[in-house]
C-alpha positions as a Markdown table, in Angstrom:
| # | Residue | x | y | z |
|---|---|---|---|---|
| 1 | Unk | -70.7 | 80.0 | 83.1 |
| 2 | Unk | -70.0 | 76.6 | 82.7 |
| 3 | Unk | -67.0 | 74.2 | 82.8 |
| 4 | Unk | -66.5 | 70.5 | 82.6 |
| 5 | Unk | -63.7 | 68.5 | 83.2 |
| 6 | Unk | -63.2 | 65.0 | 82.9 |
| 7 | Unk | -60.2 | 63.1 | 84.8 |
| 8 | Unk | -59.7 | 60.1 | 82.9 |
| 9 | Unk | -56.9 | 57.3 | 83.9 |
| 10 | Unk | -56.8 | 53.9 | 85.4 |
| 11 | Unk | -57.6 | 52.2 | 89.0 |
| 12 | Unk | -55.4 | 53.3 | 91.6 |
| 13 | Unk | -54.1 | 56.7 | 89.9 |
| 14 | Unk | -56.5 | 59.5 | 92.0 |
| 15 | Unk | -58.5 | 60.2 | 89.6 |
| 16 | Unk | -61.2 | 60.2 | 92.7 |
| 17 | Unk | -59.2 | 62.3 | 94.6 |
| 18 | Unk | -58.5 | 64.7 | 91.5 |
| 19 | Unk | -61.9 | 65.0 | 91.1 |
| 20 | Unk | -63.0 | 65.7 | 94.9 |
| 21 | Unk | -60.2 | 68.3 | 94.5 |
| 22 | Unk | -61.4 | 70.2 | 91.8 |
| 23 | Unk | -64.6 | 70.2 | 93.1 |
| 24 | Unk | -63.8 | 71.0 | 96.4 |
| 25 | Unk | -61.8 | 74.3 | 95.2 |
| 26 | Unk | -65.1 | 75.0 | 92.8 |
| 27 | Unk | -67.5 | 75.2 | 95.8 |
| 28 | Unk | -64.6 | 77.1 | 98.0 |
| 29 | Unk | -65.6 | 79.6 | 95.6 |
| 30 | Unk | -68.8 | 79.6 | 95.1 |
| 31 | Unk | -69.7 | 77.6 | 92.0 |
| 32 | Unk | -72.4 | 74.7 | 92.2 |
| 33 | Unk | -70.9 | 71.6 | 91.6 |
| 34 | Unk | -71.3 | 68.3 | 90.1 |
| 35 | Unk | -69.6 | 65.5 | 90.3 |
| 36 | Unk | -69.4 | 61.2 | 89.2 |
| 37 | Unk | -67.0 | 58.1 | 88.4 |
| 38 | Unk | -67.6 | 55.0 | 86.1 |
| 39 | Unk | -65.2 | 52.8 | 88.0 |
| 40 | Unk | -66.4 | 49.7 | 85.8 |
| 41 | Unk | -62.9 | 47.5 | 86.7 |
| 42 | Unk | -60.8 | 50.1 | 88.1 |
| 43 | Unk | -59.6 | 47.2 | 91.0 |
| 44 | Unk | -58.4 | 45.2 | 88.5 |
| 45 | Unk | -56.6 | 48.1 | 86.5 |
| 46 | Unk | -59.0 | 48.4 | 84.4 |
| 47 | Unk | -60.0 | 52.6 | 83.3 |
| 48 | Unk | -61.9 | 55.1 | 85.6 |
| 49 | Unk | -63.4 | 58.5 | 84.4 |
| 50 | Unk | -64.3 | 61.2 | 86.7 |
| 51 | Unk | -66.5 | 64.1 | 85.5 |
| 52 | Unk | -66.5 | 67.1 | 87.3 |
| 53 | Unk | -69.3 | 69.8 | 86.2 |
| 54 | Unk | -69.2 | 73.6 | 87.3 |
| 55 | Unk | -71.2 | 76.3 | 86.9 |
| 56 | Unk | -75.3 | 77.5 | 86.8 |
| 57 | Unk | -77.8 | 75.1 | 85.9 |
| 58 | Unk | -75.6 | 72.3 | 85.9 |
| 59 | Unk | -78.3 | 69.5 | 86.5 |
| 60 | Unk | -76.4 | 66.2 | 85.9 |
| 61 | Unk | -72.9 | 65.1 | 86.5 |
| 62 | Unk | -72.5 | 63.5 | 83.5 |
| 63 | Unk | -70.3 | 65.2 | 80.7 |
| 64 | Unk | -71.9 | 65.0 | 77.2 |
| 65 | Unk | -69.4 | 64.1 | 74.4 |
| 66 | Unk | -68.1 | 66.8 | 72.8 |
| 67 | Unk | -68.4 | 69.6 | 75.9 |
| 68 | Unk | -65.6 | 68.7 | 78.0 |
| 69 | Unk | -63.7 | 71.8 | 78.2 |
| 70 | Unk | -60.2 | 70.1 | 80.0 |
| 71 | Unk | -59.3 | 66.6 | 79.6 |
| 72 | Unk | -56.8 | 65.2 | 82.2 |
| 73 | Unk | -56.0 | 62.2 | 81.0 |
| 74 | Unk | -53.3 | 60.4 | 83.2 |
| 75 | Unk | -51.8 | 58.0 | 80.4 |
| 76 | Unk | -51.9 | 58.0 | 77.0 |
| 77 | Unk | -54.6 | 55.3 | 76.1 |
| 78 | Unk | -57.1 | 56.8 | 78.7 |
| 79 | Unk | -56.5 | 60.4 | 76.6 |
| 80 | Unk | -57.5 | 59.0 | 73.7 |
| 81 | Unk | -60.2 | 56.5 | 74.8 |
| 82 | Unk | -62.0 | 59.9 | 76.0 |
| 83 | Unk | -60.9 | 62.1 | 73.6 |
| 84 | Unk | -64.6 | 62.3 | 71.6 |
| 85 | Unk | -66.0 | 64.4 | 74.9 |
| 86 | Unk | -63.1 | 67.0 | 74.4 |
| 87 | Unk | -64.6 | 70.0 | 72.8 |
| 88 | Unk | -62.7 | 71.9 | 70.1 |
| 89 | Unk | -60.8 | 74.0 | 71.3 |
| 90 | Unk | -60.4 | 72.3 | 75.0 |
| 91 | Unk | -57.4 | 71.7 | 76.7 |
| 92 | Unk | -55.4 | 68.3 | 77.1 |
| 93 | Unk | -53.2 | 67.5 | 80.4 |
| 94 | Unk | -52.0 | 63.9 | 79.7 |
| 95 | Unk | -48.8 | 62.1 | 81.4 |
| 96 | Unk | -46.8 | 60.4 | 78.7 |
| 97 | Unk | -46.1 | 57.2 | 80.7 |
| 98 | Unk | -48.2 | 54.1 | 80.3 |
| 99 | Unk | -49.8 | 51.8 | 82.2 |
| 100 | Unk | -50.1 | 48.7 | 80.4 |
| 101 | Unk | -53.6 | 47.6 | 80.2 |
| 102 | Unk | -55.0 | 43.9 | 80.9 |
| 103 | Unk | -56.0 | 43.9 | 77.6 |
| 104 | Unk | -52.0 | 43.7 | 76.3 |
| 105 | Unk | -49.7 | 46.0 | 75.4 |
| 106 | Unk | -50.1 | 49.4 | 72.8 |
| 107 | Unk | -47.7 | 51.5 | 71.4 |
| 108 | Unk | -47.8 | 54.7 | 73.6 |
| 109 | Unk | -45.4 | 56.9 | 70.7 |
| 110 | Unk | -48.4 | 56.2 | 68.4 |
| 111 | Unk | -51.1 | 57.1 | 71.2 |
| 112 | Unk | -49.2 | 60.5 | 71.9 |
| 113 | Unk | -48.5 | 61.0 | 67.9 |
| 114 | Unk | -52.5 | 61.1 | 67.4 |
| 115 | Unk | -52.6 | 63.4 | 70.5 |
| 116 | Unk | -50.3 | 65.5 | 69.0 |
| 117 | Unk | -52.6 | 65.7 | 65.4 |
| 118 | Unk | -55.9 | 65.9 | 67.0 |
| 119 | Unk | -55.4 | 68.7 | 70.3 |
| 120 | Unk | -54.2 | 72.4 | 69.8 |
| 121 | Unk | -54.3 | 72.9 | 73.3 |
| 122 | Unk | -52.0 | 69.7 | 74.7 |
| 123 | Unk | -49.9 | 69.5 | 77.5 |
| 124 | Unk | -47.9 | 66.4 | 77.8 |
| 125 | Unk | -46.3 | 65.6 | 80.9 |
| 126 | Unk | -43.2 | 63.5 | 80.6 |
| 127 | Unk | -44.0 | 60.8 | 83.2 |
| 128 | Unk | -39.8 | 60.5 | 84.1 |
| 129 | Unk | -40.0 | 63.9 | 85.7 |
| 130 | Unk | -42.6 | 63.1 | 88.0 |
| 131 | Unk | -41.2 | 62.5 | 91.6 |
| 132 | Unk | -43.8 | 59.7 | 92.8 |
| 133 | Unk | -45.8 | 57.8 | 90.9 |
| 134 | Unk | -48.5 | 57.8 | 94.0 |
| 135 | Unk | -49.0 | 61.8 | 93.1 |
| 136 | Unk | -49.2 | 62.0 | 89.7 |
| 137 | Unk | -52.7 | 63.3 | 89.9 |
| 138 | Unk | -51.5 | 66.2 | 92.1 |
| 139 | Unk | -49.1 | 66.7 | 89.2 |
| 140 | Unk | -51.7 | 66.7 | 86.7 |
| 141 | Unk | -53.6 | 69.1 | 88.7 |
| 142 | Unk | -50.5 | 71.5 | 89.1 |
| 143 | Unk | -50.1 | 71.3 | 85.3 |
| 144 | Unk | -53.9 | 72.0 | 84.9 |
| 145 | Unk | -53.8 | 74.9 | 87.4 |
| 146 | Unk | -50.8 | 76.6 | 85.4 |
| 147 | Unk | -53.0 | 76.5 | 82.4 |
| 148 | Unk | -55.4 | 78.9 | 83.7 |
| 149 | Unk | -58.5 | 76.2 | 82.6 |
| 150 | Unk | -60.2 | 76.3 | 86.2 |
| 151 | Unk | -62.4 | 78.4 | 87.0 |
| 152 | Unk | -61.1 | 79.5 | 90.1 |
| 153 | Unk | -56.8 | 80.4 | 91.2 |
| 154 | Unk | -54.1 | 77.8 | 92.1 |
| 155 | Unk | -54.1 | 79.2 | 95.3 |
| 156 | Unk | -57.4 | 77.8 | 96.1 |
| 157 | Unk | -56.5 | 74.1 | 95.0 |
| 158 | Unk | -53.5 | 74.6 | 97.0 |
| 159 | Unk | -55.7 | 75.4 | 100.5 |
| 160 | Unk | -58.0 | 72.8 | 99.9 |
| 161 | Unk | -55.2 | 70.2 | 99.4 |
| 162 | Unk | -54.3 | 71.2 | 103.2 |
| 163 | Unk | -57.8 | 70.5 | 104.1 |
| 164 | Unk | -57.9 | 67.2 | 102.4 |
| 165 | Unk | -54.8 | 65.2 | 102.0 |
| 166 | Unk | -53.9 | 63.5 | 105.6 |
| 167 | Unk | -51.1 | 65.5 | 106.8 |
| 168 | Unk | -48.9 | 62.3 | 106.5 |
| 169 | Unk | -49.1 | 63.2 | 102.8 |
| 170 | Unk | -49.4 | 66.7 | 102.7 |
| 171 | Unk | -46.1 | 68.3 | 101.7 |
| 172 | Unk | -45.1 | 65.2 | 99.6 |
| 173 | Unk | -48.5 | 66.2 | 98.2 |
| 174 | Unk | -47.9 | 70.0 | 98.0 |
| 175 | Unk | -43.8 | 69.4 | 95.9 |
| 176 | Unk | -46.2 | 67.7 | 93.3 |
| 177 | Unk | -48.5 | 70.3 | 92.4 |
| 178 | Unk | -45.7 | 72.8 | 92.8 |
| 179 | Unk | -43.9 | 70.3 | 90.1 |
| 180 | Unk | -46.6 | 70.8 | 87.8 |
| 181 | Unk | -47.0 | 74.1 | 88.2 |
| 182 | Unk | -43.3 | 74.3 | 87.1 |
| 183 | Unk | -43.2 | 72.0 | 84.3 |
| 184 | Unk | -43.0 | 73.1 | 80.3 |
């Protein structure tokens, strides 16, 4: 068994933290794990992409393109910047709000209307119904967990966001996965 997912949004989002999540519910049960970031600008808002890699004889971290089997994307333009390492048939989790980039400004209607041609399995988070902006990735991941894509229950990312979130953040932490869980 093997499953790769690739968190894919820009600096400052938690796509780190999403990752180290994922992971971290992978190894609470059992799976070997592996796990890296391409931060290239992410300081400056530029994109950062997290592979996570689960499963036997998983040597390197890195997702080849075309063998992602989940894509959490947490804007539009990231989605479809990474869309070539989606497999056929994988699953997209992508937030419908932009972020402009410092390259200028793209028409996100267009970005999510190519989504919407390309992906069977899409799930498009409308980014109004998310409560903070600063937990969005725990969204994403609530959204992802009610998918069934992981490889392990929602229950476990749930404990092992008590054992990483600061408790200062915890419950705000804990309403936004619930919210994703809950959403179309």
């Amino acid at each position: 068994m093997t499953f790769n997912c690739m968190i894919a949004g820009v600096g400052g989002q938690g796509t780190v933290l999403a990752s180290r999540l994922i992971a971290a519910a992978a190894m609470k049960k059992g799976f070997d794990v592996r796990t890296t970031e391409t931060i290239g600008m992410a300081q400056r808002g530029g994109c950062v992409v997290s592979h996570v890699r689960v499963g036997d004889n998983v040597f390197s971290p890195i997702i080849p393109q075309g063998k992602a089997d989940a894509l959490i994307a947490f804007e539009p333009a990231e989605a479809v910047r990474q869309l070539p390492y989606l497999k056929d048939g994988g699953t997209l989790i992508v937030c419908s709000s932009a972020i402009k980039p410092i390259t200028g400004d793209y028409d996100v209607n267009a970005a999510i209307d190519f989504l919407k041609t390309k992906i069977i399995k899409l799930v498009i988070i409308e980014g109004s119904s998310i409560l903070n902006a600063k937990t969005l990735n725990v969204v994403l991941l609530g959204a992802a967990a009610k998918t069934g894509i992981f490889p392990f229950d929602p229950e476990t990312l749930k404990e092992v966001l008590q054992e990483i979130i600061p408790k200062r953040f915890l419950e705000m932490n804990q309403k936004s996965f619930e919210l994703g869980r809950s959403l179309p």
